[in-house]
MDAnalysis code that builds the backbone (N, CA, C; Angstrom):
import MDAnalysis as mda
import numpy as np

u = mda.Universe.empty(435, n_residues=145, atom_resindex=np.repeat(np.arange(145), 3), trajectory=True)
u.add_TopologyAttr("name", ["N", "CA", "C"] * 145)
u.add_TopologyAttr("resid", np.arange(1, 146))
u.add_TopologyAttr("resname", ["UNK", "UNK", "UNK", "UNK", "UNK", "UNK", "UNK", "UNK", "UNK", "UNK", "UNK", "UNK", "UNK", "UNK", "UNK", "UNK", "UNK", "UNK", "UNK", "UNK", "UNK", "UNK", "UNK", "UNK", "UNK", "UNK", "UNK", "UNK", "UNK", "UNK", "UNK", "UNK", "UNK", "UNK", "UNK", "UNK", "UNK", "UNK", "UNK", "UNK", "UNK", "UNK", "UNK", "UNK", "UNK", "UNK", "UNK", "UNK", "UNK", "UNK", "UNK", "UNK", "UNK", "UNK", "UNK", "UNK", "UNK", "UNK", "UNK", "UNK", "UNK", "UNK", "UNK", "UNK", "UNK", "UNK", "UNK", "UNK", "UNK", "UNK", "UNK", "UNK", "UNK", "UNK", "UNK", "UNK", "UNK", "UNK", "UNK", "UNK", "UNK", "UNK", "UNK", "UNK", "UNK", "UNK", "UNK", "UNK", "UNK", "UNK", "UNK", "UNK", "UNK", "UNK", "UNK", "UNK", "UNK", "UNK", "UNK", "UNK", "UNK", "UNK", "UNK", "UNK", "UNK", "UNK", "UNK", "UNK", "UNK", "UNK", "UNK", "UNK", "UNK", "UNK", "UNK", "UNK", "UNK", "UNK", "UNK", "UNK", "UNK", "UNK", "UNK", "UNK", "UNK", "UNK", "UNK", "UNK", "UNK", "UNK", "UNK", "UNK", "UNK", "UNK", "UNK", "UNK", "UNK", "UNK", "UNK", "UNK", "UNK", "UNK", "UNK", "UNK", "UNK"])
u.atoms.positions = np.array([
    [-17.621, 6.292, -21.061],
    [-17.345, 5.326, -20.017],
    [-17.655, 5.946, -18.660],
    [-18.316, 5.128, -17.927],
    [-18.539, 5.610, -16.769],
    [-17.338, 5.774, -15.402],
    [-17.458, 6.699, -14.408],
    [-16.426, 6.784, -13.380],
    [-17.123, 6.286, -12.207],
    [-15.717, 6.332, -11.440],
    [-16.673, 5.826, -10.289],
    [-17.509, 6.688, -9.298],
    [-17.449, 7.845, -9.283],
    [-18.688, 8.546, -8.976],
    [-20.263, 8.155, -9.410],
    [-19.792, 7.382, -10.433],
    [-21.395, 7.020, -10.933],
    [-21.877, 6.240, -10.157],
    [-21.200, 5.754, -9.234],
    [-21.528, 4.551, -8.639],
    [-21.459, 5.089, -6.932],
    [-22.834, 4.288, -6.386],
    [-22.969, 4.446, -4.748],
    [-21.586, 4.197, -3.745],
    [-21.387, 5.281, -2.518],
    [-20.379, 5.395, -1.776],
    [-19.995, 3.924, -0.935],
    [-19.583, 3.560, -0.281],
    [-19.679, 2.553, 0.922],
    [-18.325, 2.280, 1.527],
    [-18.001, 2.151, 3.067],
    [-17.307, 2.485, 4.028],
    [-15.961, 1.636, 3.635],
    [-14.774, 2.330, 3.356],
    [-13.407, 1.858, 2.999],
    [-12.664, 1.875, 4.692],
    [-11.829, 1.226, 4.850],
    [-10.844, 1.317, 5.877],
    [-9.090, 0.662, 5.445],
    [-8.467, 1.893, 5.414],
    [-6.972, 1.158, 5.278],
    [-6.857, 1.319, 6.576],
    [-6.128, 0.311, 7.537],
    [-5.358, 0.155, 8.400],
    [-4.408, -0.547, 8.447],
    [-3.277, 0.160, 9.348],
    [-1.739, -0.032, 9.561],
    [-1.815, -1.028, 11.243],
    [-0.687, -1.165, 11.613],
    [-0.782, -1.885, 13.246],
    [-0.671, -0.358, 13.616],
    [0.012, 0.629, 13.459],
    [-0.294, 2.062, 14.189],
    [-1.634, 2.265, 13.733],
    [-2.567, 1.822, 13.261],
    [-4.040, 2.514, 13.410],
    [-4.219, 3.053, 12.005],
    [-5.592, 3.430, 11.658],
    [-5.942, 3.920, 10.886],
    [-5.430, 4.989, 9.652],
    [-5.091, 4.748, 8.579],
    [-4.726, 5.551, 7.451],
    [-5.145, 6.473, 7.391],
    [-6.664, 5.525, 6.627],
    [-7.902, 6.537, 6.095],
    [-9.010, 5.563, 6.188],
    [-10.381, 6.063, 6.972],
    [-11.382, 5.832, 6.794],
    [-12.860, 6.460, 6.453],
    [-13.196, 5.570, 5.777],
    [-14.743, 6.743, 5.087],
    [-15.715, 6.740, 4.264],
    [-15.850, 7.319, 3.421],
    [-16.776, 6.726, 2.327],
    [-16.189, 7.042, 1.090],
    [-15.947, 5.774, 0.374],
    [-15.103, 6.081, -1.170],
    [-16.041, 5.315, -2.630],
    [-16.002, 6.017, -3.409],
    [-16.965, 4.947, -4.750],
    [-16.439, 4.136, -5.524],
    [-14.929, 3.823, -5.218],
    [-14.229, 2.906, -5.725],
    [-12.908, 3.145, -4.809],
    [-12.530, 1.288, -4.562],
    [-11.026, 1.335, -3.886],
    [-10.588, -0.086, -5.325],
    [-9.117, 0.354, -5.293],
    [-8.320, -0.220, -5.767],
    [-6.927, -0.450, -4.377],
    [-6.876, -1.831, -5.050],
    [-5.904, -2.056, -4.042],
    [-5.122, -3.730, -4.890],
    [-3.753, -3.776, -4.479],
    [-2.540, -4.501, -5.188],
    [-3.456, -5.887, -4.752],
    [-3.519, -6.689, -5.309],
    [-3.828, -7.897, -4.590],
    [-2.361, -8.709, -5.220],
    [-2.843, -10.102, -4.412],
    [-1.538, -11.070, -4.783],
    [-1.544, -11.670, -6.421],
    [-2.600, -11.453, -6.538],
    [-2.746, -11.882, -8.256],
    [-2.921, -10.594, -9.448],
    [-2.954, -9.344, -8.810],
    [-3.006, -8.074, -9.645],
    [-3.976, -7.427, -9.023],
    [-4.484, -6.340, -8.910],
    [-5.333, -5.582, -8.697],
    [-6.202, -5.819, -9.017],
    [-6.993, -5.628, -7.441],
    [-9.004, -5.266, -7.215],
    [-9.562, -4.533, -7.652],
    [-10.284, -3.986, -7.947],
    [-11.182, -3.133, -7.835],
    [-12.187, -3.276, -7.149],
    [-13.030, -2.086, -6.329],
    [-14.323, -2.845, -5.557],
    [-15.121, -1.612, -5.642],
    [-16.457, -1.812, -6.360],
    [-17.418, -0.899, -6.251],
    [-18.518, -1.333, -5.051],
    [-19.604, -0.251, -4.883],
    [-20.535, -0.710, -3.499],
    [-20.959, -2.066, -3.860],
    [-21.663, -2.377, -2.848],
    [-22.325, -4.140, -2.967],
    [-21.707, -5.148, -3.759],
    [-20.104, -4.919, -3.290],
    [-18.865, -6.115, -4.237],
    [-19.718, -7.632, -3.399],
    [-19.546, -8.243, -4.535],
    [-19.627, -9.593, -3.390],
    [-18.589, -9.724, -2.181],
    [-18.782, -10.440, -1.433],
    [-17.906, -10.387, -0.423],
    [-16.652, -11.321, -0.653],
    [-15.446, -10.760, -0.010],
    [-14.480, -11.327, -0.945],
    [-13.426, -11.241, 0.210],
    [-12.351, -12.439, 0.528],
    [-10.838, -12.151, 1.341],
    [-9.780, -12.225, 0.333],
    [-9.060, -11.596, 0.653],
    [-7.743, -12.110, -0.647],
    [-6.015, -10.953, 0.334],
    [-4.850, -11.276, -0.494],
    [-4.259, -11.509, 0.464],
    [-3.730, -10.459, -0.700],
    [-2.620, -9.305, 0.150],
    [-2.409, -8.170, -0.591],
    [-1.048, -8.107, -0.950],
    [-0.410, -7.704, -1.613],
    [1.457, -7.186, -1.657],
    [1.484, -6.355, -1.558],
    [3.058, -5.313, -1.569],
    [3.120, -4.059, -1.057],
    [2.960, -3.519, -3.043],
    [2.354, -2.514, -3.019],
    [2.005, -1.862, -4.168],
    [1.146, -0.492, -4.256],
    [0.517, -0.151, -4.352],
    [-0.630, 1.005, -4.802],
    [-1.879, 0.582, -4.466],
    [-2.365, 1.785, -3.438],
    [-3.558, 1.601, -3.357],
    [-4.216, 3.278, -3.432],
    [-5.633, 2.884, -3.859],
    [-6.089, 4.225, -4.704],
    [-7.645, 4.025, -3.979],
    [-7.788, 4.972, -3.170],
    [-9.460, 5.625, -2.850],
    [-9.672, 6.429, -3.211],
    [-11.276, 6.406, -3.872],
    [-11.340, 7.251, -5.745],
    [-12.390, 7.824, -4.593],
    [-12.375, 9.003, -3.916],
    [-13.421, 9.987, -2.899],
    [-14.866, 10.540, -4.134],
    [-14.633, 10.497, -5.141],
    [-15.606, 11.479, -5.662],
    [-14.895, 12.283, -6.998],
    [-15.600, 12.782, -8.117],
    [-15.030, 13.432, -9.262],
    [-13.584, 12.846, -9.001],
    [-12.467, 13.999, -9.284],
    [-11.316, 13.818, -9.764],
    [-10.492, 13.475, -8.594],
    [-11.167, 13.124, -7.165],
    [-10.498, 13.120, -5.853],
    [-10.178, 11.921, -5.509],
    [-8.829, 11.690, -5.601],
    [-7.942, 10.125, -5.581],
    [-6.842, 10.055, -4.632],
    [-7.160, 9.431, -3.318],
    [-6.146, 9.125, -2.354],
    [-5.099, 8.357, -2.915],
    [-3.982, 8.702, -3.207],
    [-3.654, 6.946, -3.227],
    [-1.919, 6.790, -2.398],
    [-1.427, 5.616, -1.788],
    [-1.089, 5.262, -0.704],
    [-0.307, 4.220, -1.049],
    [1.172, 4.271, -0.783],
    [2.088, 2.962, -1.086],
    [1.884, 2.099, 0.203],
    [1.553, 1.263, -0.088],
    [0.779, 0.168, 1.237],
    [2.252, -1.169, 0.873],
    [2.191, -1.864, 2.078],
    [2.805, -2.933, 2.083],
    [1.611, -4.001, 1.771],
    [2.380, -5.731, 2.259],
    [1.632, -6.699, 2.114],
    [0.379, -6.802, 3.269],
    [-0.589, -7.714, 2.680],
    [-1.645, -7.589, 4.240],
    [-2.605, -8.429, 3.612],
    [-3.803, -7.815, 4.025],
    [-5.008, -8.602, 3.672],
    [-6.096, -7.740, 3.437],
    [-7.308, -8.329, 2.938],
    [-8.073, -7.545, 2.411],
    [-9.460, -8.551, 2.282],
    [-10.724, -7.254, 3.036],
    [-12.338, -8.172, 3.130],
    [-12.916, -7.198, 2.739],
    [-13.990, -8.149, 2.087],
    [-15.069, -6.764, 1.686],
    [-16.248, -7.911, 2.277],
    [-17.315, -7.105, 2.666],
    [-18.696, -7.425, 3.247],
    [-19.796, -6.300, 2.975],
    [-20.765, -6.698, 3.031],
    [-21.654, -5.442, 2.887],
    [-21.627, -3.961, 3.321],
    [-21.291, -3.673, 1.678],
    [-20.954, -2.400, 1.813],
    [-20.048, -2.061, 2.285],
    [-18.738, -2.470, 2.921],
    [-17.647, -2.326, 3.964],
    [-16.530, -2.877, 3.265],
    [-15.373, -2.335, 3.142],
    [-14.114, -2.793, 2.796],
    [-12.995, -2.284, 3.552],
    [-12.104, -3.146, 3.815],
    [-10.966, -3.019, 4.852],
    [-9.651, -3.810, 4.317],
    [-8.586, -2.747, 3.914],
    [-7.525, -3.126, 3.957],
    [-6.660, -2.937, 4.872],
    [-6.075, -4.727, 5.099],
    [-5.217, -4.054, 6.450],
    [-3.936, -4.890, 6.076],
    [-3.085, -3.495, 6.191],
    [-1.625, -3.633, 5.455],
    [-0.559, -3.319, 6.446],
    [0.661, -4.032, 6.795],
    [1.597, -3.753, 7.351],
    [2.137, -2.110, 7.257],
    [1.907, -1.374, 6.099],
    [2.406, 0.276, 6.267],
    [1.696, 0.382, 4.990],
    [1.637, 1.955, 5.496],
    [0.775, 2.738, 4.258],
    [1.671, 4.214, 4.435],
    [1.716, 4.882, 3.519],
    [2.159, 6.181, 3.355],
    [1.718, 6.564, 2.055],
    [0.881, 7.907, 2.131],
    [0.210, 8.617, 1.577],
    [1.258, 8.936, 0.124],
    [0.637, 8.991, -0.811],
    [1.938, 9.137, -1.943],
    [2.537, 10.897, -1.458],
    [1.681, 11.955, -1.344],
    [1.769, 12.814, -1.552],
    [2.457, 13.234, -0.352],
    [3.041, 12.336, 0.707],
    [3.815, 12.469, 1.812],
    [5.284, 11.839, 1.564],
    [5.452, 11.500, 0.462],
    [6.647, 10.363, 0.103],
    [7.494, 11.248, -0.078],
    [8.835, 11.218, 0.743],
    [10.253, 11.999, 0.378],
    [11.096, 10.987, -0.371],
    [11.243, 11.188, -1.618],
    [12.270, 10.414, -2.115],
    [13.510, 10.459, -2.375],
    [14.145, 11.525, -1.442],
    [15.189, 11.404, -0.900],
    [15.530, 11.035, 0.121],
    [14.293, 10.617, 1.101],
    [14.919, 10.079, 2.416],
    [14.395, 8.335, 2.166],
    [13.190, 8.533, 1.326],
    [13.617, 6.559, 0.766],
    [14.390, 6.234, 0.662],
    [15.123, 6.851, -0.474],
    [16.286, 6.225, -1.592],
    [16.981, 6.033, -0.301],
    [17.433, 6.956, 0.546],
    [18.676, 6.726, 2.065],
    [18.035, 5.382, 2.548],
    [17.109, 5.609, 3.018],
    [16.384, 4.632, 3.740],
    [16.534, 3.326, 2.769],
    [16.530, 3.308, 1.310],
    [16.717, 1.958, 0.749],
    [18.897, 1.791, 0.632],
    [19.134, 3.065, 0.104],
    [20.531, 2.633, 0.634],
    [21.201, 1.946, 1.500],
    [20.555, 2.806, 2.764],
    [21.538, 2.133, 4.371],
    [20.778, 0.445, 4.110],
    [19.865, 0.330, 3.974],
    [19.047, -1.174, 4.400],
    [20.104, -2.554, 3.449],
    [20.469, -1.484, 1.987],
    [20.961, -2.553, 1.128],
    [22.438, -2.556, 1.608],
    [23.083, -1.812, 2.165],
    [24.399, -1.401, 2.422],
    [24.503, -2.701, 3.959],
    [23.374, -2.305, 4.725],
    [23.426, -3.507, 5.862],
    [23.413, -4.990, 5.875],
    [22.734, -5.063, 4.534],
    [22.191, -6.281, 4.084],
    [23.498, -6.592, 3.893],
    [24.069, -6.029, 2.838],
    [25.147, -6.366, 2.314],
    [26.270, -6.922, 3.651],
    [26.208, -6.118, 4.647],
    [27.498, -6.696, 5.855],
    [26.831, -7.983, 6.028],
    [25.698, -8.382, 6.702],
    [25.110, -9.434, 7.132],
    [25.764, -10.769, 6.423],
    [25.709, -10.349, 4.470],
    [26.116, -11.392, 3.781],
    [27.314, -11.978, 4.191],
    [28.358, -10.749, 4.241],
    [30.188, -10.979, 4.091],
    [30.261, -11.252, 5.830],
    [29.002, -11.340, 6.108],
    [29.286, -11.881, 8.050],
    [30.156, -10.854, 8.835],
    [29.944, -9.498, 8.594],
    [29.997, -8.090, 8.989],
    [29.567, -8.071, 10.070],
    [28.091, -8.200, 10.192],
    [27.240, -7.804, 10.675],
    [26.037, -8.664, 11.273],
    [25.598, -8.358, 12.783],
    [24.378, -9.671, 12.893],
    [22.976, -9.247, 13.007],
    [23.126, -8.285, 11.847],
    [21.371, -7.460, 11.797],
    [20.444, -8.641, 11.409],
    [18.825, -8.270, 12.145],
    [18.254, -9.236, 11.308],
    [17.672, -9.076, 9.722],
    [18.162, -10.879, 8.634],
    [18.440, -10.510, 7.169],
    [16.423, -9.990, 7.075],
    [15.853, -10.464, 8.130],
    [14.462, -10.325, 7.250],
    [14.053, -8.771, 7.798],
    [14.384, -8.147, 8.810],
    [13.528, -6.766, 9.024],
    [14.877, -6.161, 7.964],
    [15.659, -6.249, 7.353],
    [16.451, -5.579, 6.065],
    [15.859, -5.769, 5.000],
    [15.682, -7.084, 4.956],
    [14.821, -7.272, 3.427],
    [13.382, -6.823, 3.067],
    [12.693, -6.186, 4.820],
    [11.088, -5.611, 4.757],
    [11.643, -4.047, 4.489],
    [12.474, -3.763, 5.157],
    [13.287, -2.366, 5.231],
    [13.253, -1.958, 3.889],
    [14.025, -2.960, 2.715],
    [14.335, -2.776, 1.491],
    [13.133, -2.346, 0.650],
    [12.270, -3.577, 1.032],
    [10.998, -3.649, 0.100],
    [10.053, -2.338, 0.179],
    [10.444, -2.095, 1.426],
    [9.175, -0.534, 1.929],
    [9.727, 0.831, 1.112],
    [11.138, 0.708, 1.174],
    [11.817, 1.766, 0.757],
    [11.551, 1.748, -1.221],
    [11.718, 0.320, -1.693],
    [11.342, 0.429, -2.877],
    [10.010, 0.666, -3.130],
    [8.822, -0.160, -2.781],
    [7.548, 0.218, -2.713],
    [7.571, 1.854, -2.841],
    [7.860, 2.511, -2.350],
    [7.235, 4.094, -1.675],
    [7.842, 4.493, -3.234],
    [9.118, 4.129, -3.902],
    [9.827, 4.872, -4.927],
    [8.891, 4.537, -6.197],
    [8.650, 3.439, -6.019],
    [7.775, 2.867, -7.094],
    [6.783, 3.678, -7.401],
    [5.684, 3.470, -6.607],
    [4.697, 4.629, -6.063],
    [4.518, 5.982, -6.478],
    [6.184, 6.685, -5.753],
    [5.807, 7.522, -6.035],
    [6.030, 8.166, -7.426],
    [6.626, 7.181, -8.538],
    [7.342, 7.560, -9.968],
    [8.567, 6.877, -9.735],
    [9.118, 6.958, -8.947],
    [11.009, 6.969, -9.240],
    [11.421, 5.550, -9.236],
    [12.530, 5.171, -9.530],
    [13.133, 4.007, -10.020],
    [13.949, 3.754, -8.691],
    [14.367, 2.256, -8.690],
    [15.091, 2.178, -7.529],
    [16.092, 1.659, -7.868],
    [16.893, 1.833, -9.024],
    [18.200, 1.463, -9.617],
    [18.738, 0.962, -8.675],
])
């Protein structure tokens, strides 16, 4: 079976609203779409589609695989050019999953006041809070019991 090295490079871009992830030349991107995962080799037809927070993987060459817990966003490919642009990205191999799991704790712990009318955080930057913190655990292996 063939890899994707077998196949010609062409210009990937993840971007965040802070700017650029990673950009460059990759021979395959995978990325979460809303119906399951893309794949896109060079000269994909051109394509928009709308992303969730999940796994995304830029395959650089031989055994060299970025891959990046991305939130929801969007996603174009055009000649030769692909651009995902996702509300957050974090590199797997940067993921502390001990300061997630906190980071998903306090968010569910806040959530939780908001319910019992504790608290007048807003319920939706808790519930993006939540989702980012699970995303990254997912990602990176771990469970978010």
């Amino acid at each position: 079976m063939a890899d994707a090295t077998d196949h010609p490079a062409f210009d990937v871009q993840v971007v965040t609203p802070d700017g650029p992830v990673f950009q460059g030349e990759a021979h395959m991107l995978i990325v979460p779409g809303a119906a399951g995962e893309i794949g896109v080799l060079a000269r994909h037809a051109p394509l928009v589609a709308t992303l969730k927070a999940g796994s995304t993987r830029v395959h650089l060459g031989g055994n060299e695989i970025l891959e990046f817990a991305t939130g929801p966003g969007f996603f174009k490919v055009e000649l030769d050019r692909a651009l995902a642009l996702v509300d957050d990205a974090v590199n797997v191999r940067e993921i502390d999953d001990s300061r997630a799991q906190a980071q998903l704790d306090a968010a569910r712990a806040e959530l939780e006041r908001v319910e019992a009318g504790e608290s007048t955080a807003d319920r939706w930057q808790l519930e993006q809070r939540i989702r980012h913190a699970e995303n990254q655990l997912a990602v990176s292996g771990r469970t978010t019991g």
